[in-house]
C-alpha positions as CSV (number, residue, x, y, z in Angstrom):
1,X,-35.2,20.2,30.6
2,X,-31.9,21.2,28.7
3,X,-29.3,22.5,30.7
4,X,-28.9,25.3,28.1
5,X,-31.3,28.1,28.5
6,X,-30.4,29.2,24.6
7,X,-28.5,27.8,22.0
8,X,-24.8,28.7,21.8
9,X,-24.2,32.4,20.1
10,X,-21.7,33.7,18.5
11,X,-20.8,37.5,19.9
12,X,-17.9,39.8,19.9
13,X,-16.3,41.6,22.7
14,X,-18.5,44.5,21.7
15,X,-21.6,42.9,21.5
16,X,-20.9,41.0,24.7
17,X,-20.1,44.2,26.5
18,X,-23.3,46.1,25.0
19,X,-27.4,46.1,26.1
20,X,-26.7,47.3,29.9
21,X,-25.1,43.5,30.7
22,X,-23.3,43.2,33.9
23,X,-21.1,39.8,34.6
24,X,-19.9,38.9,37.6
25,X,-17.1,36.7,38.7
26,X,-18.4,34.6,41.8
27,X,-16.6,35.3,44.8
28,X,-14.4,32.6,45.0
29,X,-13.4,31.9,41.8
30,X,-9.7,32.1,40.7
31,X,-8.1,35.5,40.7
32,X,-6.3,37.5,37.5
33,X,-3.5,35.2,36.5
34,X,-2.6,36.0,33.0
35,X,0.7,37.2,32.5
36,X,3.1,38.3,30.0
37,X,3.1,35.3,27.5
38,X,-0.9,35.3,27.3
39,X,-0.4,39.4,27.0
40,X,1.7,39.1,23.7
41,X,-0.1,36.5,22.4
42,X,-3.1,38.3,22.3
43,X,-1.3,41.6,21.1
44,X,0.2,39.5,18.0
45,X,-3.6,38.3,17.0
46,X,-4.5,42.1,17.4
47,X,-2.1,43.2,15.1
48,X,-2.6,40.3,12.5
49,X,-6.1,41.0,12.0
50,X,-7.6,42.1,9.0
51,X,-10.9,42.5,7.9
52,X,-11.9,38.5,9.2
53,X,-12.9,37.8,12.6
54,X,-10.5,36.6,15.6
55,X,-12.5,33.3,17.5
56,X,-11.7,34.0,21.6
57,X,-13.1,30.3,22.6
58,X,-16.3,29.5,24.5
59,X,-17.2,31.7,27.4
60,X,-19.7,29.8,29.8
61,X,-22.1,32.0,31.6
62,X,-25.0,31.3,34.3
63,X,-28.1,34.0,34.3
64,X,-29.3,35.9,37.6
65,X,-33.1,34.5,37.3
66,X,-34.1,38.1,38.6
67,X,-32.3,40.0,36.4
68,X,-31.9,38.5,32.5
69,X,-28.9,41.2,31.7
70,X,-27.0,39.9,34.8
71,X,-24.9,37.1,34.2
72,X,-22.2,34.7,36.8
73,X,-19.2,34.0,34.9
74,X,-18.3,30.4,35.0
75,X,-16.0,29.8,31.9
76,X,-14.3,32.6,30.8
77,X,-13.2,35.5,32.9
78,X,-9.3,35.7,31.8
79,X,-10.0,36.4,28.8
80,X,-13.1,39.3,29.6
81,X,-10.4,40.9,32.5
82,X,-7.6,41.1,29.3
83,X,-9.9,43.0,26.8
84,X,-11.4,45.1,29.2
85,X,-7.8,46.2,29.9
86,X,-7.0,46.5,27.0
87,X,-10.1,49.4,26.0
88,X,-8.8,50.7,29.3
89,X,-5.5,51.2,28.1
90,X,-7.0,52.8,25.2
91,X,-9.1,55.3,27.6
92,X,-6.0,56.1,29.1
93,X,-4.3,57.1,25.8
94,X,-7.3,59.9,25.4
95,X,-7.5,61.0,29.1
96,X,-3.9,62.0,27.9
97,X,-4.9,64.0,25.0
98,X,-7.3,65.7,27.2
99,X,-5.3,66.6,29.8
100,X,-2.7,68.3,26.7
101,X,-6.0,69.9,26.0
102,X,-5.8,68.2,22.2
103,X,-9.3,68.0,20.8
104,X,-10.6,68.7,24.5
105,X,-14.4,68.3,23.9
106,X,-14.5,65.7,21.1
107,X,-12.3,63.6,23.0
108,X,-14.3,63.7,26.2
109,X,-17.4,62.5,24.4
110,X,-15.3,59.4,23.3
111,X,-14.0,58.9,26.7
112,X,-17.5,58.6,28.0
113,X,-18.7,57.1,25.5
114,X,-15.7,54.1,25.2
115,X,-16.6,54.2,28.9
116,X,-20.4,53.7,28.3
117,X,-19.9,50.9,25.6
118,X,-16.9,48.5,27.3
119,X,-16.9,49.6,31.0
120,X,-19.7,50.7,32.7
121,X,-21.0,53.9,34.2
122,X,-18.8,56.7,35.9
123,X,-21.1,59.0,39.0
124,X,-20.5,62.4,37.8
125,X,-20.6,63.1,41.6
126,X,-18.5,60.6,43.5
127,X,-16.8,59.4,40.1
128,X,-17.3,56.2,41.3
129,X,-17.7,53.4,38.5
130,X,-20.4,50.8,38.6
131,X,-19.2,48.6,36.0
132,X,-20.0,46.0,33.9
133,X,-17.4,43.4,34.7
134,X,-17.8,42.9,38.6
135,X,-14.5,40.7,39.7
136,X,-14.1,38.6,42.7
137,X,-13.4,39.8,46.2
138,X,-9.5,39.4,45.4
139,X,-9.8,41.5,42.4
140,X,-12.3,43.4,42.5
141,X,-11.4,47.1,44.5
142,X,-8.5,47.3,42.4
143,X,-9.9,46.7,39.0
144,X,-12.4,49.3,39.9
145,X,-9.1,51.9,40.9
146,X,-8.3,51.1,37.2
147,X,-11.3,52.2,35.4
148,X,-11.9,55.0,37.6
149,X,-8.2,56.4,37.5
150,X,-6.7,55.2,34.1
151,X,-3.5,55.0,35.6
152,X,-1.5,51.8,36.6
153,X,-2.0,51.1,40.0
154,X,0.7,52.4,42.9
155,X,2.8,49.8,43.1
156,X,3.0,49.7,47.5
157,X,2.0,46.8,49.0
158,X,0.0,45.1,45.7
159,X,-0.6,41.5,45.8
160,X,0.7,39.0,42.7
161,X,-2.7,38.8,41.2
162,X,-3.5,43.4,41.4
163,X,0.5,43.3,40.1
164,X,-0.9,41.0,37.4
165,X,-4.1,43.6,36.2
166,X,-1.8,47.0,36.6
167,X,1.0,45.3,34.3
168,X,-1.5,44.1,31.9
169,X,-2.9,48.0,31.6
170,X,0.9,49.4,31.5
171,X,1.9,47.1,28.6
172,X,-1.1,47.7,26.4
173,X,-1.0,51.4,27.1
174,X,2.6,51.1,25.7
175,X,1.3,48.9,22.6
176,X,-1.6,51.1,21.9
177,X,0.4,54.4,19.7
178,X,-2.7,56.5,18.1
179,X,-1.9,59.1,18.2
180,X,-5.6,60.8,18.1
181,X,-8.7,60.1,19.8
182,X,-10.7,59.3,16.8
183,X,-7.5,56.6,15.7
184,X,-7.8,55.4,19.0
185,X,-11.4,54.7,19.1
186,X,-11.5,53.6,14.8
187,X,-8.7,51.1,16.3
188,X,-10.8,49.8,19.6
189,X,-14.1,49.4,17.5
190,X,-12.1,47.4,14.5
191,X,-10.1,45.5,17.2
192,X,-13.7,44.5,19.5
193,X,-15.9,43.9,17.1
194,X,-13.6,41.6,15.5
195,X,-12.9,39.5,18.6
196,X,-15.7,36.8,18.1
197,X,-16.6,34.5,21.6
198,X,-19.4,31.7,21.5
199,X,-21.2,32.4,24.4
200,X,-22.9,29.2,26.0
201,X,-25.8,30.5,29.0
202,X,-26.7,27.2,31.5
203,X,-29.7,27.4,33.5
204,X,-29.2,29.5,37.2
205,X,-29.8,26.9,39.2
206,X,-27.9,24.2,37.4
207,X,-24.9,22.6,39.8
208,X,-21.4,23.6,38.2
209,X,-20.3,20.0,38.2
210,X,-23.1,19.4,36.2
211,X,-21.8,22.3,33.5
212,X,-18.6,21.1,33.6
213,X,-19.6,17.3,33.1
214,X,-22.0,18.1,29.9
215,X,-19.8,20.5,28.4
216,X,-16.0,18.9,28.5
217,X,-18.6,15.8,26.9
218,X,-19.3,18.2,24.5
219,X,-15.4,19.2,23.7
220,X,-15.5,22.7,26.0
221,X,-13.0,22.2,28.2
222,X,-13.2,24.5,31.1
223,X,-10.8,25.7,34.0
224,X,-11.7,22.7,36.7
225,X,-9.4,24.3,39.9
226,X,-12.0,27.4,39.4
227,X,-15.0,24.9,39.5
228,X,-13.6,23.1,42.3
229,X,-13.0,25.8,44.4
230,X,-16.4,27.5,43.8
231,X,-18.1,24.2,45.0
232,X,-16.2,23.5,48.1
233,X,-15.8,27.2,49.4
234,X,-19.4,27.4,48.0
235,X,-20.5,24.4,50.6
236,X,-18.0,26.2,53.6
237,X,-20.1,29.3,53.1
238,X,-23.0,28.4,53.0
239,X,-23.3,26.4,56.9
240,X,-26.5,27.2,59.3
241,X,-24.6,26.2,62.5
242,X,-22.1,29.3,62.2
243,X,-21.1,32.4,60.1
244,X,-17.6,31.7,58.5
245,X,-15.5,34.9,58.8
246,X,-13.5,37.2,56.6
247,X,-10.0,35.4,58.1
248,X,-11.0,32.1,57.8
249,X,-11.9,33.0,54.3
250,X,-8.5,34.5,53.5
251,X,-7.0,31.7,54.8
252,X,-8.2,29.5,52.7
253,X,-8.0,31.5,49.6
254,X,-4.4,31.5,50.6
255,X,-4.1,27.9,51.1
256,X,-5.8,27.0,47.6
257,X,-3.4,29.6,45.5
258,X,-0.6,27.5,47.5
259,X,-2.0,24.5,45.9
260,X,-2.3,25.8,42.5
261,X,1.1,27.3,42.8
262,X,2.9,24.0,43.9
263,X,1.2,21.9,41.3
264,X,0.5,24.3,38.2
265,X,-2.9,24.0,36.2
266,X,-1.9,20.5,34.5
267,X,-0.9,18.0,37.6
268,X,-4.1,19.6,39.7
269,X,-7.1,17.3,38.0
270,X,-4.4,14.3,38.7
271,X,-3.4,15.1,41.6
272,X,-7.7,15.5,42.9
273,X,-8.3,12.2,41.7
274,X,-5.5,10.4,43.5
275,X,-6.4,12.2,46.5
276,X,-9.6,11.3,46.1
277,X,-9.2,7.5,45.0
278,X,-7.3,6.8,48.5
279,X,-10.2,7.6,50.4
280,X,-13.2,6.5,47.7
281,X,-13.9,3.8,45.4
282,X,-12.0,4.5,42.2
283,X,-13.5,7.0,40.0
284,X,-12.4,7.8,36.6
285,X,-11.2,11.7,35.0
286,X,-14.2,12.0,33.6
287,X,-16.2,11.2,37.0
288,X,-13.9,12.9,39.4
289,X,-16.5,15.8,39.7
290,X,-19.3,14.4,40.2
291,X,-18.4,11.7,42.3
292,X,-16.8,14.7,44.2
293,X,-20.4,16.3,44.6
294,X,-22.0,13.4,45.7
295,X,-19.5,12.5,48.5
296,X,-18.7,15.9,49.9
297,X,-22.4,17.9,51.0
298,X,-22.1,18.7,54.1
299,X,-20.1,22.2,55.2
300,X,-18.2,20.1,57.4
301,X,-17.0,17.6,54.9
302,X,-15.9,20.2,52.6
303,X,-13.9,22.0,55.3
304,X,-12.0,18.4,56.0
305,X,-11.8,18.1,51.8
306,X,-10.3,21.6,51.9
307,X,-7.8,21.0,54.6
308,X,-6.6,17.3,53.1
309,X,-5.9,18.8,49.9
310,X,-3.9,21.3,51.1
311,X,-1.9,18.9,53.2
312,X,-1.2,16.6,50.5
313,X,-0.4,19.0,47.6
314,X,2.9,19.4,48.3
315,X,3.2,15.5,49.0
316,X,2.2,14.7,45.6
317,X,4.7,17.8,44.0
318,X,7.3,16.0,46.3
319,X,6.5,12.4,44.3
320,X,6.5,14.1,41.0
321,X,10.8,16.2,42.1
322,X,12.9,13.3,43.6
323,X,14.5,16.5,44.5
324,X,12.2,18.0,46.4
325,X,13.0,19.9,49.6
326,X,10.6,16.9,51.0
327,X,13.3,14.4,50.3
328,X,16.0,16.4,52.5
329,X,16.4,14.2,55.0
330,X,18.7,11.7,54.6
331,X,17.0,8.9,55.5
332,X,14.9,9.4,52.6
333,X,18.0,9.4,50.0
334,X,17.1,5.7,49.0
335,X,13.5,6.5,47.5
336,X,15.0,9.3,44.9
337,X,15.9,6.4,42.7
338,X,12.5,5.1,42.6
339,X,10.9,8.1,41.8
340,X,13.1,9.3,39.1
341,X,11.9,5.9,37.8
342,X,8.7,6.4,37.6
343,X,8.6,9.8,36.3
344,X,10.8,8.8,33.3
345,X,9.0,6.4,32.3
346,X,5.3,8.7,33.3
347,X,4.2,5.7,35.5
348,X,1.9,7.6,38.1
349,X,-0.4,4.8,39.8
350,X,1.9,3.8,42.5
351,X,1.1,7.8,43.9
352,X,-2.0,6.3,44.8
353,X,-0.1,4.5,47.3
354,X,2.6,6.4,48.0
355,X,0.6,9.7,48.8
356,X,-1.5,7.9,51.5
357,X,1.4,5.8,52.9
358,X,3.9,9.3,53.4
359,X,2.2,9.8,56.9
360,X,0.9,7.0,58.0
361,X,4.1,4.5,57.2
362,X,7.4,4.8,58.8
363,X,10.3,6.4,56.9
364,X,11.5,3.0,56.4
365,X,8.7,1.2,55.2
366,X,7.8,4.4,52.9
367,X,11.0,3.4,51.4
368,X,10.7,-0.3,51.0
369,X,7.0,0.3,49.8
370,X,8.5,2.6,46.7
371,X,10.8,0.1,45.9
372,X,7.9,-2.8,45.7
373,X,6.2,-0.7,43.6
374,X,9.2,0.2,41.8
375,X,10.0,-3.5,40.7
376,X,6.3,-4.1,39.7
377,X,6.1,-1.3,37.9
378,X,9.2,-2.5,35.3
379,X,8.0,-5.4,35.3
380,X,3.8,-4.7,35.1
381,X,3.8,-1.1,33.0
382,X,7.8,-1.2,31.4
383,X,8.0,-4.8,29.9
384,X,4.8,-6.8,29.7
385,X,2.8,-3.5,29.1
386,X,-0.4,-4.7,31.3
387,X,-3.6,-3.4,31.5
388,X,-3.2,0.1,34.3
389,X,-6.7,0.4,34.5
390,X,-6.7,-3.3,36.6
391,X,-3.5,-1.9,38.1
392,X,-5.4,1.5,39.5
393,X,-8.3,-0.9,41.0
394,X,-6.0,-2.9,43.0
395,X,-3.8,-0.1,44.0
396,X,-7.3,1.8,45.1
397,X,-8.1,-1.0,47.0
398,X,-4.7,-1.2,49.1
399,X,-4.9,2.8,49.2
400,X,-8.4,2.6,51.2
401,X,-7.0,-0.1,53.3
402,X,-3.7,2.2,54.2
403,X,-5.9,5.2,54.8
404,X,-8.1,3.0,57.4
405,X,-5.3,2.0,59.3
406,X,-5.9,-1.8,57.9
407,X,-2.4,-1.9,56.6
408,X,0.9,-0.8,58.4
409,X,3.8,-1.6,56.4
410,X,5.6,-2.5,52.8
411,X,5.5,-5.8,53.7
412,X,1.1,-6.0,54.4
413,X,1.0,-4.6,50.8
414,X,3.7,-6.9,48.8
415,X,1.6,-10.2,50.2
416,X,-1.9,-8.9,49.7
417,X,-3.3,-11.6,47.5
418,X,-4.5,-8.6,45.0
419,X,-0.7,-6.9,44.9
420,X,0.4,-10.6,44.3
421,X,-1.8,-11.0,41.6
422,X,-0.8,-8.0,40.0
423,X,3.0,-9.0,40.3
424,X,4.0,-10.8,36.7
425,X,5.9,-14.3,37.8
426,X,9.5,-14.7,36.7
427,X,8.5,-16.9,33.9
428,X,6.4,-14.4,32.4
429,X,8.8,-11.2,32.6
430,X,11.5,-13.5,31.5
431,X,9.7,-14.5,28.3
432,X,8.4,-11.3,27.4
433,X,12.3,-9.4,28.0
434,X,13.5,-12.2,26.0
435,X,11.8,-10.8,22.7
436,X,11.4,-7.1,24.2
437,X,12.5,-4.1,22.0
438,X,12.3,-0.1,22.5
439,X,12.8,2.2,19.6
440,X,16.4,3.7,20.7
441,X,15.8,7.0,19.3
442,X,12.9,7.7,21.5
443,X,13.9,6.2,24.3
444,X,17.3,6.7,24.8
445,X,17.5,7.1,28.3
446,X,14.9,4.7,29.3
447,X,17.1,1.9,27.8
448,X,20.0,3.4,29.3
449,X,18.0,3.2,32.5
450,X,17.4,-0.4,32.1
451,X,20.3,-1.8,31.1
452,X,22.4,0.6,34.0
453,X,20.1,-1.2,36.5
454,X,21.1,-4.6,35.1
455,X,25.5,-3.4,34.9
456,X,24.2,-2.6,38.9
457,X,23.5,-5.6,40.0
458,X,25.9,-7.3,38.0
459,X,28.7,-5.2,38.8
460,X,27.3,-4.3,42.6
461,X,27.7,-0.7,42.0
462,X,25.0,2.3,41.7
463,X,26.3,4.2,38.5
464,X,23.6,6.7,37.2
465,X,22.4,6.1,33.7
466,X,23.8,9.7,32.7
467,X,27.4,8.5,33.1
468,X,26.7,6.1,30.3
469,X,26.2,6.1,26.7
470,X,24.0,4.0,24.3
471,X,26.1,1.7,21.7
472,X,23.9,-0.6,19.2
473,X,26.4,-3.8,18.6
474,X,24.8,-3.3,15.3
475,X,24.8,-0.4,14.2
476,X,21.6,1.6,14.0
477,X,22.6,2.8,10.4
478,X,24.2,-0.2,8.4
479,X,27.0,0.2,6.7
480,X,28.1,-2.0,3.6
481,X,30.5,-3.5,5.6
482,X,28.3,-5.0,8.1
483,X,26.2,-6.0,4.9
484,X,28.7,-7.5,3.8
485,X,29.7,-9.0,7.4
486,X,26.1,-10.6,7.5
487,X,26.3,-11.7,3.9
488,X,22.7,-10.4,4.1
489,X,21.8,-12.4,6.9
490,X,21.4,-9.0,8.7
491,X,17.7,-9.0,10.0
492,X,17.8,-8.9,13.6
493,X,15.9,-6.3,14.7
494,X,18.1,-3.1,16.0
495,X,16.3,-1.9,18.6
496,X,16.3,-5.1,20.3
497,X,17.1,-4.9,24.1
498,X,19.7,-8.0,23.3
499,X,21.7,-5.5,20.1
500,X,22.5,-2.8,22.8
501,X,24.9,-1.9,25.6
502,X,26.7,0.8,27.7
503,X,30.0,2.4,27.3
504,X,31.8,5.4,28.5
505,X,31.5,8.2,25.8
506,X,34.7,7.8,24.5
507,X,34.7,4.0,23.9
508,X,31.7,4.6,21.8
509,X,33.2,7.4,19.6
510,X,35.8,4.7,19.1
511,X,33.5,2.2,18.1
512,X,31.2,4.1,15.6
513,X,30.2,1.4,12.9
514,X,33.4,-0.7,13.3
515,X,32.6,-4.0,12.4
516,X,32.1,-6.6,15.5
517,X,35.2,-8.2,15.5
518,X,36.7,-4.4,16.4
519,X,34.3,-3.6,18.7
520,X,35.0,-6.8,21.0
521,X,38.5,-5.1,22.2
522,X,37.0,-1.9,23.5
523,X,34.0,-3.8,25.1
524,X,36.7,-6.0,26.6
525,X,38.4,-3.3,28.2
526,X,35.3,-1.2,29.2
527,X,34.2,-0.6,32.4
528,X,30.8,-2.2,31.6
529,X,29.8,-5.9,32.9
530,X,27.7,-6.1,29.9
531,X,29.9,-4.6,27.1
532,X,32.2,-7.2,28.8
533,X,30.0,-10.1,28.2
534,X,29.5,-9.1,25.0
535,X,33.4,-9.3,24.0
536,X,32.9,-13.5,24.9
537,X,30.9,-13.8,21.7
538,X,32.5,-15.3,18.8
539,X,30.2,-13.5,16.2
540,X,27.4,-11.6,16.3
541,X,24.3,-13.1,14.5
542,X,20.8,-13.3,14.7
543,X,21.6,-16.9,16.9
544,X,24.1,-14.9,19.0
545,X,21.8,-12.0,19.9
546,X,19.0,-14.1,20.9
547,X,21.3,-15.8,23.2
548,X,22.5,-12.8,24.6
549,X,19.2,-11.3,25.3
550,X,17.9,-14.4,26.6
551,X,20.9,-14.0,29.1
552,X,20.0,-10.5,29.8
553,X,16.2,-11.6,30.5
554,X,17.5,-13.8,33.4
555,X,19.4,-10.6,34.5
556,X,16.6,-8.6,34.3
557,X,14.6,-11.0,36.7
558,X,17.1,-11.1,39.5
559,X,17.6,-7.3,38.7
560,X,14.0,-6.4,39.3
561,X,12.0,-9.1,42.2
562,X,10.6,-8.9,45.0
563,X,11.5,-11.6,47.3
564,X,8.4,-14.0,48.6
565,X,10.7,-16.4,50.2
């Protein structure tokens, strides 16, 4: 049976709203969280449209099987929470013309009647609303103070996400400048029936994972934190051996906003799936979810996911800031190298690792374990470019065996057979630097990286890359002097590793295209090992830069090895 209970539709925000629907956002899902940049952008589509429709995206819904007009929002909410504010910043613009006692009666019956259309129903006796949009339990009272009062919300005590809504309503009640009920309501019906949503409905009893597995196949990408969280709270709730309390709830809701605020939208799906891999075989992106669903059932088991992932959120944040507060301790001021390293050049795997090892290693073998994978990673990822996929299996492996207790210190994982396996011989990271080339102008600072690492451990010093600048022997742009120099014998490639170096700012202004014979004097007197080595050449040729950059290969070997002595 198809997952989909209907084909896709196409509806706008009117028709969505219309018929005596009701949507609800489950209980758990995340709270209000646009903010001023999705507010604007929204305004400026407003006011570019024309006569054509404006397309809002998929919105995913899941039907109440007693009730066909009620519908669980699973993709979508964000965007329904933003228009509805928006026609209630519009109601608020003719609550204002009635109380002026402008076009008193008329503009009542649009009141009610924008109110019957977009909102929901208002008790004539308890002005109460029953609305259509029914939010989460984070949300929810407040959004209800909205479209009973029409005000902004009093600002006392207001958490982020209720500061979120009332600023939402404020800034479209300032946008919104009718100035009569019947401009304000021919503006709302343009503006709604122009906003155009495909609206996707998935069978009631289908799993989430399930929705979010067919439909990112099918290019819908939705919000996968708000999935997440609906499963695992979803699983804590719902336990026969005891009643889980308002507080505990809270507490959790407060734990998982933590997470999302640490690690932002982007790193979270990464940051699950390394989590996960250090306790599970690996599982792809793609599989995370339902692998997820299959390993955690039990209410138990997603209490314990719950409380892991909390604990090592701000772990992972700490791998991804060599600054992080996490690194405060001084004992610690070794491993900041490393990870600067690996987030300039976006090498993530050896998280996997790192993220289990944080609290089961010592500080000092935490340290010496960055640096292993640190050197494998130049050589594996940098310079040979080798398959990470292969590099994810072994380091899942090792993770599983860290996690158990199996393996202790940096040293257990450097002389696993699979780490050594991984780890390319000297031989083979010398003969693929030898020939190795990075295109300069997009990778500046990784090649200043490199070769400041190399001046290092020629020159026994720990400069920073920053304090150096990158100078092509040849220049980058030839000039007809060095054509002239090479008597067209000039094709050595430029962005060779060998045809570079690193010299103070000024020296390099100095050296500009000078010819190389010019250049030697201010790379003899340079503070740069290499620049210095350079200045022993007679010429520079296509013979004397593959020299050189043989020479800086074996460099790059003792620069970067682990020692199996």
């Amino acid at each position: 049976m198809s997952f989909l209970t209907m084909e896709p539709s196409n509806q706008t925000f009117k028709a969505l709203m219309s018929n005596g629907v009701k949507y609800n956002v489950p209980r758990f899902q995340r709270d209000y969280s646009w903010d001023q940049e999705q507010w604007e952008e929204l305004w400026e589509d407003i006011e570019n449209l024309n006569e054509e429709e404006h397309y809002m995206g998929y919105i995913v819904l899941q039907r109440n099987e007693k009730d066909k007009n009620n519908f669980v929002i699973i993709d979508g909410q964000q965007r329904l929470i933003t228009l509805s504010l928006f026609v209630l910043a519009s109601m608020n613009k003719i609550q204002t013309l009635i109380k002026e006692d402008v076009d008193r009666k008329n503009n009542e019956l649009r009141l009610m009647g924008l109110r019957n259309d977009f909102i929901g129903m208002l008790s004539r006796t308890t002005l109460m609303s029953y609305n259509k949009l029914v939010l989460n339990r984070n949300n929810n009272a407040k959004f209800k103070a909205l479209t009973e009062d029409l005000v902004p919300l009093l600002r006392r005590n207001l958490t982020k996400t209720d500061k979120l809504m009332s600023n939402c309503f404020e800034f479209f009640c300032k946008k919104i400048t009718k100035k009569s009920g019947s401009d304000v309501v021919g503006f709302i019906e343009k503006i709604t029936d122009s906003m155009l949503f495909t609206k996707i409905i998935v069978d009631n009893n289908l799993n989430a994972y399930k929705v979010f597995e067919t439909l990112n196949a099918r290019g819908v990408q939705l919000s996968t934190p708000d999935l997440l969280k609906n499963y695992l709270f979803s699983k804590v709730v719902n336990n026969n051996q005891r009643t889980v309390d308002e507080n505990e709830l809270n507490d959790m809701d407060e734990k998982w906003s933590t997470i999302i605020s640490e690690l932002g939208e982007g790193n979270f799906t990464d940051f699950v799936r390394y989590y996960h891999n250090t306790h599970y075989s690996l599982v792809t992106k793609k599989r995370l979810f339902v692998n997820i669903r299959n390993n955690i059932q039990r209410p138990q088991e997603a209490t314990d996911y719950l409380r892991d992932l909390s604990k090592y959120a701000p772990i992972y944040a700490a791998l991804n800031d060599a600054e992080d507060k996490l690194w405060g301790n001084p004992d610690y001021d070794s491993v900041k190298p490393y990870l600067k390293a690996f987030k300039l050049f976006n090498i993530k795997q050896p998280f996997l690792l790192l993220l289990t090892a944080y609290d089961k290693f010592s500080t000092d073998e935490f340290v010496k374990l960055a640096k292993y994978l640190y050197i494998l990673s130049i050589r594996y990822n940098v310079i040979i470019h080798s398959s990470p996929n292969e590099q994810e299996k072994t380091y899942n492996t090792l993770a599983i065996k860290i996690s158990s207790g199996e393996l202790e210190r940096a040293s257990h994982i450097k002389n696993q057979p699979e780490f050594k396996q991984l780890y390319p011989n000297d031989q083979a990271f010398q003969s693929v630097f030898k020939y190795h080339t990075m295109p300069s102008r997009q990778s500046n600072k990784k090649i200043r990286f490199l070769l400041t690492e190399v001046e290092n451990k020629l020159a026994n010093t720990a400069s920073d890359y920053n304090t150096w600048t990158l100078e092509h022997i040849t220049p980058y742009n030839i000039t007809e002097e060095w054509e002239k120099y090479y008597q067209g014998q000039h094709h050595q490639a430029v962005d060779r590793l060998g045809n570079m170096t690193l010299l103070i700012e000024k020296d390099n202004q100095n050296c500009g295209t000078q010819l190389f014979n010019e250049k030697k004097a201010i790379y003899q007197n340079s503070h740069s090992k290499l620049s210095q080595k350079i200045s022993e050449y007679a010429e520079w040729n296509s013979e004397t830069l593959e020299s050189h950059q043989d020479w800086l290969a074996q460099q790059a070997v003792k620069t970067w090895s682990i020692n199996y002595e």
